[in-house]
C-alpha positions, 0 to 999 in steps of 0.5 A, spaced: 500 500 500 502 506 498 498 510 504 503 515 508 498 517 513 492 514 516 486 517 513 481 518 519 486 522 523 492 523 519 497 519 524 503 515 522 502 508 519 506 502 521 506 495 517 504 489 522 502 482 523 495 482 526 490 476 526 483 478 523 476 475 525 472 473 519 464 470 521 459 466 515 453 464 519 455 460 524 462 459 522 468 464 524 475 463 522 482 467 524 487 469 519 493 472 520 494 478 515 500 484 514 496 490 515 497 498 515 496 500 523 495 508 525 499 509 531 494 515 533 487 511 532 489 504 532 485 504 525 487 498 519 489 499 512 488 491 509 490 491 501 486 489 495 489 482 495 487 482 503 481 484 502 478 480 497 481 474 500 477 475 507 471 476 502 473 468 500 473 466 506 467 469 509 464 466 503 467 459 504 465 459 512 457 462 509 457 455 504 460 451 510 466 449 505 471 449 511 474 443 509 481 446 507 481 450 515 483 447 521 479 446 526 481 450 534 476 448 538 469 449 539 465 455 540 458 456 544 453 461 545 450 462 552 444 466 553 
């Protein structure tokens, strides 16, 4: 990405490693992605590619096409 500041508040963006959380209906998966993050507002900046692969993979959990993730556990609800 070629973003010097972050476009909310103009503060200074860093590349790091962060994990996304990502929901299709009832499933969700975790994906660590490189991101641009403004050190004032805390604010992410994902690329085209990143963002497209997040549509993917909500698409994929939404049809329950999780073959390929790996499994981490099991989530509940608790009223």
């Amino acid at each position: 990405m070629n973003v010097d500041q972050c476009p909310l508040c103009s503060g200074e963006l860093v590349e790091k490693n962060m994990q996304k959380l990502l929901r299709g209906e009832i499933h969700m998966a975790i994906v660590s992605v490189k991101a641009e993050v403004c050190l004032q507002c805390g604010d992410r900046l994902y690329s085209e590619k990143t963002v497209r692969r997040f549509e993917d993979i909500r698409a994929k959990l939404k049809n329950q096409q999780t073959e390929e993730f790996i499994p981490l556990g099991r989530s509940f609800q608790i009223s």
